[in-house]
Each structure stands twice: as C-alpha cells, then as structure tokens.
TORSE-730577 format. One record per residue (C-alpha): x, y, z. Coordinates in steps of 0.1 Angstrom, whole numbers, plus 5000, padded with zeros to 4 digits. Example, Ala and Ser with C-alpha at 12.3 -4.5 7.8 and 13.67 -1.06 7.14 Angstrom:
TORSE-730577
512349555078;513749895071;
END
This chain:
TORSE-730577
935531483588;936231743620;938532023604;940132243631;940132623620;943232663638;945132373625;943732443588;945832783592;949132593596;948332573560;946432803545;946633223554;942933233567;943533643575;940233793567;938133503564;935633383594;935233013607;931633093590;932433253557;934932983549;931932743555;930132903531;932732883503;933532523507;929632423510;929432693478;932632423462;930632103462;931831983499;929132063523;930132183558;926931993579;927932153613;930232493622;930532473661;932732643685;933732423716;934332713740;930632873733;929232963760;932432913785;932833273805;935633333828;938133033828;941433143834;944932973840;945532933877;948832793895;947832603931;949932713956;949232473985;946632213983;945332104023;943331814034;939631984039;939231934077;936131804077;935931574047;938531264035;938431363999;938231753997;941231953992;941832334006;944032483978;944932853977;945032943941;947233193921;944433363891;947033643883;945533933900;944433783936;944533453953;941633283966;940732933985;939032683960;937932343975;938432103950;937731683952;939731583924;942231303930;944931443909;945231813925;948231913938;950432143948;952232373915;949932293890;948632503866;945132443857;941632593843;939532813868;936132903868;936533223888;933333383907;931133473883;931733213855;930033003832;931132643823;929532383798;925932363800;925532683810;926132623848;927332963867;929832923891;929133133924;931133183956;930132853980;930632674011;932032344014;931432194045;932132504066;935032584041;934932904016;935032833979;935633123951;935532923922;936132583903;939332393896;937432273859;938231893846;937931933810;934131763806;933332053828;934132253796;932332063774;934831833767;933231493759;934331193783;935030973760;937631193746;939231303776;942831233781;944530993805;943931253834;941331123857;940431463873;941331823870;943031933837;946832003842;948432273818;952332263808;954132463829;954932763805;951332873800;950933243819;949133233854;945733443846;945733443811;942433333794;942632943797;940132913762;943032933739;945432713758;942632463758;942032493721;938832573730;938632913711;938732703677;935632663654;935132293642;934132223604;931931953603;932631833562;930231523550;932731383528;931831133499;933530923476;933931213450;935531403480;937331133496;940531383488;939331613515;939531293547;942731493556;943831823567;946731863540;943631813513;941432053532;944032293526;944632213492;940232273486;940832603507;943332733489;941932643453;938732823471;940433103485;942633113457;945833163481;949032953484;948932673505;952132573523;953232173535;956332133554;958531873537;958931653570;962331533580;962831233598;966131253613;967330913605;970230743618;973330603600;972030243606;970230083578;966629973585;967429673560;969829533579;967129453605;963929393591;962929243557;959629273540;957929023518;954129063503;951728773492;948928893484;949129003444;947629343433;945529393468;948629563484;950329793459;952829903485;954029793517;956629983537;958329963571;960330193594;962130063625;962230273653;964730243685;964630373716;961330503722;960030633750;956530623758;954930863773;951731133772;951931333734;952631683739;949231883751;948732053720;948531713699;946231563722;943631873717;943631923682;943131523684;940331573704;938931823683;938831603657;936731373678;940131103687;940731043724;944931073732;946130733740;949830783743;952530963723;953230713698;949730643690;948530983692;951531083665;950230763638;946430903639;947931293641;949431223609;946530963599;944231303602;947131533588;948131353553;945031113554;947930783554;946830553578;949430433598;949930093624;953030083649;953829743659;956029673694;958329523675;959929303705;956729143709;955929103672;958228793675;960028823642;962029063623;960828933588;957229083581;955228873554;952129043541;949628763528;946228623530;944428453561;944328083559;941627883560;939927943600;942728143608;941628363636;943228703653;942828923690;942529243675;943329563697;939729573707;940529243730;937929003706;938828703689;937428743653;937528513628;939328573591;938128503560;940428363534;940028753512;941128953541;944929063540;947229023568;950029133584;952128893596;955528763614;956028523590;953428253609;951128443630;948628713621;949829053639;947129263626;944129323595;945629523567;943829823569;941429763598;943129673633;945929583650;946329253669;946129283708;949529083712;951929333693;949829643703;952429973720;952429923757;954330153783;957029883781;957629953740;960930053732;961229913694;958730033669;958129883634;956230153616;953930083587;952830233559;951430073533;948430113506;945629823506;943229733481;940129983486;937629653482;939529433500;939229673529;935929713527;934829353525;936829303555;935329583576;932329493568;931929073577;934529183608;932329413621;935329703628;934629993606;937530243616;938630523613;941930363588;939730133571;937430453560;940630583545;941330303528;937930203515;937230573498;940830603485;944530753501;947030883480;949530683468;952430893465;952131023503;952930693520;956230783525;955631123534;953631033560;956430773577;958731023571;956631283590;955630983623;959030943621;960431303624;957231333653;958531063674;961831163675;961031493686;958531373711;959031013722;963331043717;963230813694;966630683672;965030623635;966930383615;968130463573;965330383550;962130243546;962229853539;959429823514;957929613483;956229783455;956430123439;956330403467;955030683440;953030623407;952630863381;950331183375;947531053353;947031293325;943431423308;943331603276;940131783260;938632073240;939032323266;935632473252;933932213265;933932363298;932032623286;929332413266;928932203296;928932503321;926632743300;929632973301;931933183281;935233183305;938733233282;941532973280;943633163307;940933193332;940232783333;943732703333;944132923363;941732753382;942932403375;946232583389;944532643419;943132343425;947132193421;947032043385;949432123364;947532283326;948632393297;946532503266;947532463235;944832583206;941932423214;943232163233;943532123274;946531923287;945631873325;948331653348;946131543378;947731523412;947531153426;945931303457;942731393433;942131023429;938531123421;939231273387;940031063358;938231193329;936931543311;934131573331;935431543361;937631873347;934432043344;933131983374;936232083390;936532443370;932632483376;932532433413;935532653421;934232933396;931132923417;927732713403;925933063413;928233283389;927533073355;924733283337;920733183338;920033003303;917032813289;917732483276;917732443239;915632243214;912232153211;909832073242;908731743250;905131693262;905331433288;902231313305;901731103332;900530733333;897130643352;899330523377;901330793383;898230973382;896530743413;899730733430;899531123435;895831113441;896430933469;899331133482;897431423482;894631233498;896731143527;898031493532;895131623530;893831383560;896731543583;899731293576;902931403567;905131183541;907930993551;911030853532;912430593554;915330333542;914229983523;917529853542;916929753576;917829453603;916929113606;914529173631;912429453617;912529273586;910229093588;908029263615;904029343612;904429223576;900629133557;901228823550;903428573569;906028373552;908728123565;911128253539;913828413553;913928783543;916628863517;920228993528;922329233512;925529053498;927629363516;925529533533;926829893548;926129823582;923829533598;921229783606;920929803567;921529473558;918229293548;915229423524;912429513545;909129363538;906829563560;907229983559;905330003594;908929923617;910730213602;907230443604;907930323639;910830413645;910430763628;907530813656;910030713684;912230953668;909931273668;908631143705;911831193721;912231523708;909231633720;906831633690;903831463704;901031473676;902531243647;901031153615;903230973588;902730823559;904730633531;904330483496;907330293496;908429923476;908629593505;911129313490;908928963491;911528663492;910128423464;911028043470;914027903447;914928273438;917528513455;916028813445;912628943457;909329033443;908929383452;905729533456;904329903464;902929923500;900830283517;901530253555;901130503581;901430563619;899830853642;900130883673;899331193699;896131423693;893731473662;892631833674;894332123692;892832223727;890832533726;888232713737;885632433725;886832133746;890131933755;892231813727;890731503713;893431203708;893630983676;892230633682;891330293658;888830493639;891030783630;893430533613;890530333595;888830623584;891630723564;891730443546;888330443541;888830793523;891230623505;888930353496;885830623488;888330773467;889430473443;885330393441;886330083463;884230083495;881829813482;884429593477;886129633510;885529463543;887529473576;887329193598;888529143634;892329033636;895528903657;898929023648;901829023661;902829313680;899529483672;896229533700;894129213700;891329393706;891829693682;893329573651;891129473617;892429303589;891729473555;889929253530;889029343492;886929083477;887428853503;891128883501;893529013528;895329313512;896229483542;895629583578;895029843602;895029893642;896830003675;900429883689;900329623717;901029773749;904529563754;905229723720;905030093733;906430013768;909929883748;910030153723;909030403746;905730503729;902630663735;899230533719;900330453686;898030343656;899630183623;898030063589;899629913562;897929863529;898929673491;898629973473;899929863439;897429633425;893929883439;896130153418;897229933384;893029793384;891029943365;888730233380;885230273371;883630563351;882530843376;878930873373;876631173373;873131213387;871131503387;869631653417;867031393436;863231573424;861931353454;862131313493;863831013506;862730833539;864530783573;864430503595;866530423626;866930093639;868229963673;869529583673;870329363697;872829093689;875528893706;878829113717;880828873691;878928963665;880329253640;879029553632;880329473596;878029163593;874829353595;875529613574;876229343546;872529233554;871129573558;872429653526;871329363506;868329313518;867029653513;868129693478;866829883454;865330113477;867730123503;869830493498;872330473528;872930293563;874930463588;875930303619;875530553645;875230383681;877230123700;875530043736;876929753758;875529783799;871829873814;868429703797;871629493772;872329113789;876229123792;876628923763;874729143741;875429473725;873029733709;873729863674;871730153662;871530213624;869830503604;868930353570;867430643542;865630503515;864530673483;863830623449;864730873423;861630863396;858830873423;857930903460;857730623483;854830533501;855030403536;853630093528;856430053504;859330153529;857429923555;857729623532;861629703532;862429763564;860829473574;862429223552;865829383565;864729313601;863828923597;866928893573;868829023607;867028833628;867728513607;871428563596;872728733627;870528673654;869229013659;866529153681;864729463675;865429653709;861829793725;
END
C-alpha cells in the first residue's frame, strides 16, 4: 500500500512529525514501512511557466519556437511535443536544472535555434509512463497555478510516499481512512473523516432500478446508486496525482473518483454505463455452467460455476469483486451511471482471482477483508465526487439487498492479562486509553475489560488480539527486559540435526553462501535437472498464489538458478550458493508427495581474488566436485562413492558426472549447457545436487585413531596409457585393490592428451605411497606390488606403462 504523506494529513495533524519519523513509529506499531521515497528527489529548478507564443521551428516540421513566461524573465525554449501550445502553463527546467535521472539541463542549440531550458513531460520528472495521464506530451497545469512559482508542489512531487507491506492481520490499513486511524492511535492525536454528502436528487433510485441477489451468504450486501447526467471528462489534476502516487494511472473522472475512493475508504467500487448494461433490473447470482464473459481487459475468460456475477438479469456484466465486463465499461459517450457497492465473499474472491488469472487491485480488497459498515459511506462519498466533478444529478437512495451495517463485535477479559502476557505492570486507565486510541470503545469494570471493536478492525476477534493491540501501540521496546520463569529444559540435538549442521558449516566453510529459495515454483522448473526422471506429473497446489508458485518443486538447482541470474544482473559476479531444502516426489496413485531432503549448490564467477600472485582463477567442474567430495571425506563416505560420466538435460555433456554411492545414483554434479546460459543470461555456471537425507539418517562409522607412523612409507609414480574413453575413476578402483594391504594412497596427479600419446589415447599419471605401519618395506616387497597393480591395469583397463 502507497500512503501519500500529504493526503494522510487531510486526516491526521502530522505538525512536527517527518515523512521518516512517522515511518519509524508505524514499522515500531507492527506495520512495517518497506520503502520511504520522495518523487521529487533529486529534481532542481522546475518552475511553472506560461507559453506565450509557440512558432513552427524554421528549420524542422516538428519543433516549436515558444517564448516562455518563468516569472522573472522570458526566454525562447524549443520544444517537440505535440500538445504545446500557446497559453499554457507548464513545468520548466530552467538553465541550470536537474530532471529525473539526474540529467542537467544547459542552454542548447536546436538546429540553429537558442534554447534556455525544457518544457518537462511528466516521465521527465520521474514520473513512470505507465502512470502518466491521458496527455501525450508536455504536462499542462490548471490555469490558476502562479507563473514562476516552484512547479514540485503543484506536481505533488514534494510528497514522501510510505511504502506499508500490509498482511492479513493489517488488511485494516489497505486504505487511507485506516492509515489514519493507525496514525492517530500512534500519534495519539485526533483523526478527522468528513461525513461525505451526496447531494441526491428528489427522484427515487427505486423507481428505476431494482436489485435482486442469488448467490446465498457469498454476497452479504449488494447496493446500487443511479447516476444521471454525467459528464465525462479528465478528473481534476490533483486526483489524478495523488492517484498516481499511489501507483494508479488516471483514466477519466468517473473512474479515477471509484479507485480515489477505492484507495480512500478501502470499498471497492464498479460503475456500470448503465445505457449499455441493457436492463434496469440487476440480478447478482452464480455463473452457469460454461458461461463465459469479455472482461475490461478485452479477453474472453471462462467462469466457473463458484464465481459470483453481476448481471442484467441474463447476461454476465461483470465478476463480483474482480473485473468489469468490456461491454458495460464508462466510455466518453456515458451519461447514466449505475454505481455499485457491495461486499463479496473474501473466499469466493479469491478462488476467482486466482483460476481467472486477474488479481486486482478490488479483488485484493476483497480477499484480505473491507469493512462492512463503510459500503455506503463510500457510495455516498463517489457519489458526492461526481457531482462535483463530472455534474452529475444523483438519484434518492441506494437500491440494495442485505444489511448495509452489522454490529460492533464485543471482547471481554481480565484486563490484567495484558500485563501477564506483556511482562508489564500498565494500570487500568492507561490500557483503556490506548484501546481509545486505536477507536474501540473500553470500559473497565473491576477486573474485567469490556472492549466494542470497530468493524473496520476486522482482524481482532478475541483477547489476544487486545493484547497485541495495547502492546504494539505501547511500544514492544518500552515493556521491561524479564527472564522467563520456571525450570530450564535441556534440549539436545538428534544425530541428524547434528549432521545436518556439520554439513552446513562444511559448505560455508568451502566459500558458499546459504540460500532459502521457495518449494513453490512453475510447471516448467518443476520438474527441471531433477536426479531421477519420472513421468509423473509434478504435484499442483489446489490454489496456488500465483502460477509461478503453483507446483512443488522436485529439483532445488532451478531456483539456485535463478538466484545466480538474480545476483548477475546486479553486478555480483563471484556466486557460491548452497541449500538444504525438502523436493516433493509425486508417488503413483497418491496426491500427495514423498518429500525428501536434497544439498544443491550453484557457483559461478571466480574462486580467487586477483592479486599480486596471478590473475584471478575461475571456478570450473572440479571446484564443484571437490566440494562434495569434502562433504563425502566428512561423512567417512569416499570409499563408497563413485562419479561416473553423465547426460542430463540442460547440463554440459562433456562436464557433468553422475554421483553414485554403492552403485546407486544419489545425485549429480556438473556445468550448465551453453543454450542454458545464453537464455538465462549466464556466465559459466556449475550446479550439484545431492540426496542428502538418507547419507545423514545412515549410520556413521566410529572415528578411528592411529598413532603417529614409527616407519617410512614408499613413493611410486606411475604414467599410463589407456584409451581417451577410458575413466580416470576405473583405474583407481584397480590401483586401489590391487595394491592392498600395502597400498597407503593414490593420487591422480597428471592428465596428458597430444605429443608421444596416439589421438585416441590419454596419459594418466598416478603417485601411489605405500607403507606398512609395524615394519619397513623392502623394495622387493613394494616391487611385488606395484607390479601386480600394473598387469591388473594392463588386463582390466588396457593400460600401458608410458616409457
């Protein structure tokens, strides 16, 4: 929710308090302010100006001379918008200004002709496009705004923007009236809401319309205004920038005045032209079976039999809650408008969203909660708005069904348990002031709390919801420092909990950094670079939030991924993630998933820093597998664990392994395919992915100790030549068990492939240490060895002893 500092004054007396210390205080409340940001920062120099003449440039077909009035001179600006003209005012850059980005506006020449200074559109002053008005070009002020005066304020553009992440528990606060009511209790001042009037006619609404709901409980309320006469026609210029502030672009004035009010009492509203709705009877009810709708967007979508619908007694005008339909929507031509305000079914609204695709900015409204006794408020207040605005003749009464207000629920409690909860010792008087704050009526009588809740505070319903409220607007950082009571709990943690941290500390300590990424993710990634393949589909959330969180992942490497693309594009080059994280296996015959604990990790970029030793040296295959095979040296599991030349999909053909432990695939480890970095925009990017769960639930061997060796061990170095197919993996297998007992270590230390090799052949060098811990070796002994390792090469892998 954008709050507009300005507008939240309208409201609240702000004297004394800065855009940044009120942030504080709300974020201090409960409600955290993500973002403070001021739309004119960085803007020097902009100034009303009035064109006096506006000339065809000489030299050019769409240049304009125009001598411009700043107050104390005027000068020649050539400007190329299509809309300048003659006796408008409008925002200058004057010589020596800055505008958005932090461009600086100088004196220029324009094709032979002398500019000093910038006739400004309003995305030259950081205005986003997509918010901009219907002007295509220059901004144009209202003609009562002073020549040379500072054009910030008249632009709104001197305001400071709240940024509030609102949540269900503070679904009260999607509005600027309930802003001002969290302000207030904050601030502890008065807050102050006009009582709108709507100027209504002597003509009854019910004598024109009739309203009629279908649908049961999922629309408590429906209500309807009928509006004559209406002109339409821009909204007046300080509406369309407080709607811009709040991040709405100004359509025209009847819709800008139903999401102005939308934003102001947090009612969505829907005006329907009501000489094309085609009926004066409005029937709320259910789709039918394949009914279908062209919603204001211009797509056709396709109901479902739970969504509500507004209707002309046959034809679907519009969701409940959602969208409009395309073929009642407010044209230039509108002159009738049927006005709606209803309440909808938060669920309903939701579900409907949701399998529609059209989450909006209503629909969020309706899905977290409105309040039910400020529908009519907020026709009243469209109403009163369009007359004053778009002239328009507003007829008696609003034709509804249902209840329009429902009662205050009521809470009552030991007051004193506030103060148990809290860990504080605040009197009687002091917690029913600041439920008075806050708008609920209290009263305290003995030990008991009688609390009336406002119906706008939808999100409290029972005691501790009361303490909640009195300890966030007390201040969480004034209750008193205590030590929790009772006796201490020893809690230990299991061998797996145990592992699990082992290895997390392993893999920071090998330069990765730990990721938490979502388990929700998209059809596509779902099942991407998974260890095993299935063809069972991947499992879908029932309602998912979005579809880019609708289906359980069953791989962690997409969003590790995805997490590198992130960091890439804001210039963080050298990468290392990792994540322990639970992957959702779909199980035949069964909706819900096995779920299993995965390790996987992506790094991309450079392992060392250049300095004065050599030039940065980048991460590669073996800087991925060697951190698992830390992991694996940790665990005691290297002699149980082979890696084996793979293909995957999306992964290097020639540099990806898969990971076996005794002989079964539990993982894999190797470098994106090219086409892979190309679409996401990648550099050299290396991934691994590992079953973590069952190397860290087996049992681990004892650690065994050995004293210090009382005798010399042997070296031998051996080159081989075998066939370039041939891995390096195999004859180490038959290095090592062939030169058991005495065989200590082998070490591959050499690859050689070119001169003195045939093309098909490679050269593998190996230093083998052998050693025997109750005597020395001879080297008749170590002879014997060495050469049963060399024929056992020779035999099973077709190795030569290079000369």
């Amino acid at each position: 929710m954008l709050v507009s500092y300005k507008w939240l004054k309208d409201f609240v007396d702000l004297d004394g308090v800065t855009p940044e210390a009120l942030a504080d205080r709300i974020t201090n409340s409960g409600i955290e302010v993500e973002h403070l940001t001021y739309p004119g920062e960085g803007l020097k120099n902009i100034v009303v100006g009035k064109i006096l003449t506006c000339e065809p440039h000489p030299e050019s077909d769409h240049l304009h001379l125009c001598q411009v009035d700043l107050g104390s001179e005027t000068v020649q600006i050539v400007c190329g918008a299509p809309n300048v003209a003659a006796g408008q005012k409008v925002p200058v850059a004057t010589n020596g200004a800055r505008i958005a980005g932090h461009v600086s506006i100088k004196r220029t020449k324009f094709r032979g002709e002398e500019s000093n200074g910038m006739i400004c559109a309003l995305s030259e002053l950081g205005v986003d496009k997509a918010l901009a008005p219907y002007e295509d070009g220059i901004y144009v002020f209202d003609d009562e705004v002073p020549v040379g005066a500072d054009a910030l304020p008249y632009l709104n553009l001197d305001d400071a923007i709240l940024d509030l992440d609102i949540l269900v528990s503070s679904a009260h606060c999607m509005n600027m009236i309930g802003v001002a009511y969290e302000v207030g209790a904050v601030l502890n001042r008065p807050v102050h809401i006009p009582v709108p009037d709507p100027h209504e006619t002597d003509e009854a609404a019910a004598d024109a319309i009739s309203v009629a709901v279908d649908a049961g409980d999922k629309v408590p309320y429906y209500g309807a205004r009928l509006i004559k006469g209406i002109q339409v026609g821009p909204s007046p210029r300080w509406m369309q920038l407080r709607l811009i502030a709040a991040g709405i672009r100004p359509i025209s004035n009847v819709v800008d005045i139903s999401n102005y009010v939308m934003l102001e009492y947090g009612q969505p509203l829907h005006t329907f032209d009501f000489d094309a709705f085609g009926s004066n009877h409005v029937l709320v009810r259910f789709a039918g079976e394949n009914e279908t709708i062209e919603t204001l967007d211009k797509q056709q979508r396709k109901l479902e039999p739970t969504d509500v619908v507004i209707t002309n007694g046959k034809k679907a005008e519009a969701v409940a809650g959602v969208m409009g339909g395309e073929s009642s929507e407010v044209t230039a031509d509108t002159h009738t408008v049927l006005l709606e305000s209803a309440i909808f079914d938060p669920m309903t609204i939701r579900k409907a969203a949701l399998h529609l695709q059209m989450r909006t900015s209503a629909s969020s409204r309706y899905e977290k909660g409105v309040d039910r006794n400020r529908v009519a408020a907020a026709s009243d207040r469209a109403a009163e708005l369009l007359t004053k605005y778009a002239s328009a003749k507003v007829l008696r009464g609003i034709v509804g069904q249902g209840p329009q207000t429902v009662a205050e629920q009521t809470i009552t409690m030991p007051w004193q348990k506030i103060n148990r909860v809290l860990g504080a010792g605040l009197p009687p008087e002091q917690i029913s002031g600041i439920l008075k704050r806050l708008g609920f009526t209290a009263a305290i009588e003995g030990d008991t709390l009688h609390v009336s809740v406002p119906t706008r505070r939808f999100d409290v319903s029972i005691p501790e919801d009361l303490v909640e409220e009195v300890g966030r607007i007390y201040g969480y950082n004034n209750l008193p420092a205590t030590l929790p009571e009772g006796e201490a709990i020893k809690a230990s943690l299991t061998p797996y909990q145990k592992l699990m941290r082992r290895t997390e500390q392993l893999m920071e300590d090998c330069g990765l950094n730990q990721a938490f990424t979502y388990s929700l993710t998209t059809d596509e990634n779902a099942a991407a670079y998974t260890i095993h393949d299935t063809d069972r589909r991947p499992t879908r959330v029932i309602w998912p939030m979005s579809e880019e969180h609708a289906v359980l992942r069953e791989s962690i490497v997409p969003q590790l991924i995805n997490a590198v693309g992130y960091h890439l594009n804001r210039q963080m080059t050298d990468v290392a993630f990792y994540e322990i994280g639970k992957v959702f296996l779909p199980k035949s015959g069964d909706p819900r998933p096995d779920e299993e604990e995965h390790l996987a990790g992506a790094i991309t970029g450079n392992r060392t820093e250049r300095n004065w030793e050599g030039e940065p040296q980048p991460v590669d295959f073996f800087t991925a597998k060697g951190i698992l095979e830390n992991l694996f040296d940790a665990l005691a599991l290297s002699d149980r664990i082979d890696y084996r030349p793979a293909k995957r999909e999306g992964l290097h053909p020639g540099q990806t392994a898969d990971v076996f432990l005794d002989g079964k695939v539990i993982g894999y480890v190797g470098a994106l395919h090219p086409a892979v970095l190309k679409k996401e925009e990648l550099n050299p990017t290396f991934v691994f992915e590992i079953a973590i769960e069952p190397l860290l639930r087996g049992k681990q061997p004892e650690i065994v100790y050995s004293g210090l060796p009382r005798f010399p061990s042997t070296a031998r170095d051996i080159a081989l030549v075998v066939k370039r197919t041939v891995p390096a993996a195999d004859l180490y297998h038959v290095i090592q068990k062939n030169g058991a007992p005495l065989l200590q270590s082998v070490r591959l230390f050499d690859v050689y492939e070119g001169g003195h090799v045939a093309k098909d052949e490679k050269s593998m060098a190996f230093s083998l240490t052998y050693f025997d811990p109750e005597r020395t070796l001879t080297d008749d002994e170590v002879n014997a060895v060495h050469d049963r390792i060399l024929k056992a090469c020779e035999e099973e892998c077709g190795a030569e002893l290079r000369g």
